[in-house]
C-alpha positions in Angstrom: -1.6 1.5 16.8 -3.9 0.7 14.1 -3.4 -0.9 10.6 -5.1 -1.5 7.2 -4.2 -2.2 3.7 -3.4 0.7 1.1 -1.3 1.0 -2.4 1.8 1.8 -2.6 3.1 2.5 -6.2 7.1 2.3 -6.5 8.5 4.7 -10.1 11.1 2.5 -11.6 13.8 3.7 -14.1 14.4 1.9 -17.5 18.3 1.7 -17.4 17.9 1.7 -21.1 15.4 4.5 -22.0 14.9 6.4 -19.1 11.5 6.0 -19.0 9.2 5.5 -15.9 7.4 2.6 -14.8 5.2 2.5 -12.2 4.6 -0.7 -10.3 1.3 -0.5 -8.1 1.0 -3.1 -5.2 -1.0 -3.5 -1.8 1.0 -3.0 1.1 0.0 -3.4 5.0 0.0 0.3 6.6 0.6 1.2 9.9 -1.3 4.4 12.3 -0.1 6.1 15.5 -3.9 6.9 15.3 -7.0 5.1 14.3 -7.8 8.4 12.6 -5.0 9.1 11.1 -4.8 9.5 7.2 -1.1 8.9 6.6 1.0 5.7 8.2 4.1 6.1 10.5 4.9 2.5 9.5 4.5 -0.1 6.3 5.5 -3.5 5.0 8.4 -3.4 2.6 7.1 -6.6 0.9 3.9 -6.4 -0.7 0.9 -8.2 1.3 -0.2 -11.6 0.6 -3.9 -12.4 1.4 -4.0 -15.2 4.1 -6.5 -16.6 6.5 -7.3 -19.9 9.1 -10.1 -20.8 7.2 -11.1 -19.8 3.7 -14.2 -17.5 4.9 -10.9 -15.5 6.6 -8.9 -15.7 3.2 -12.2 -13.9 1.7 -12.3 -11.2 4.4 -8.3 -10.4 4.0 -8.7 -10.3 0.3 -12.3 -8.2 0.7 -9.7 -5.6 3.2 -7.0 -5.3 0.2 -9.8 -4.1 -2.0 -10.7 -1.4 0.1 -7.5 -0.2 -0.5 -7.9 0.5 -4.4 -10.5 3.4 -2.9 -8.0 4.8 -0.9 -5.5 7.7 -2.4 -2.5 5.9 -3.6 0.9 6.5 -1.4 4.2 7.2 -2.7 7.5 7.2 -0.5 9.2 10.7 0.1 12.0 10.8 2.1 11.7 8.1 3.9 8.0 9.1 4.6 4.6 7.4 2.9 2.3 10.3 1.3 -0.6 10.8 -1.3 0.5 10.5 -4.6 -0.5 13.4 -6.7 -1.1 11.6 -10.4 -2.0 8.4 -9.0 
């Protein structure tokens, strides 16, 4: 099993007005497959960047980055895929 960052954005409903508001955060995603494009498996909680040393802090933080790149994710179903609008 393999891992990496990615974004997960979560659609929230204004009780009041209906309208949608997404919240974007970085999540840590897991793979059956190191090639894989789409994870079996992700953190519920948004990641936190953390280290031993502060050269490991950078490196986490540097990996979570990456992740802005990447497609953003939405859940479906119980199911991560790519978001279509972002």
């Amino acid at each position: 099993m393999s891992w990496n960052y990615r974004v997960i954005r979560v659609d929230y409903v204004d009780p009041d007005t209906k309208a949608i508001e997404p919240c974007y955060s970085v999540h840590r995603c897991f793979y059956n497959k190191e090639e894989d494009v789409i994870p079996v498996k992700w953190g519920q909680q948004p990641a936190s960047a953390e280290g031993a040393s502060i050269e490991e802090l950078k490196l986490d933080w540097a990996r979570q980055l990456e992740a802005i790149n990447k497609p953003v994710l939405v859940e479906k179903r119980g199911k991560l895929v790519e978001s279509k609008n972002g």
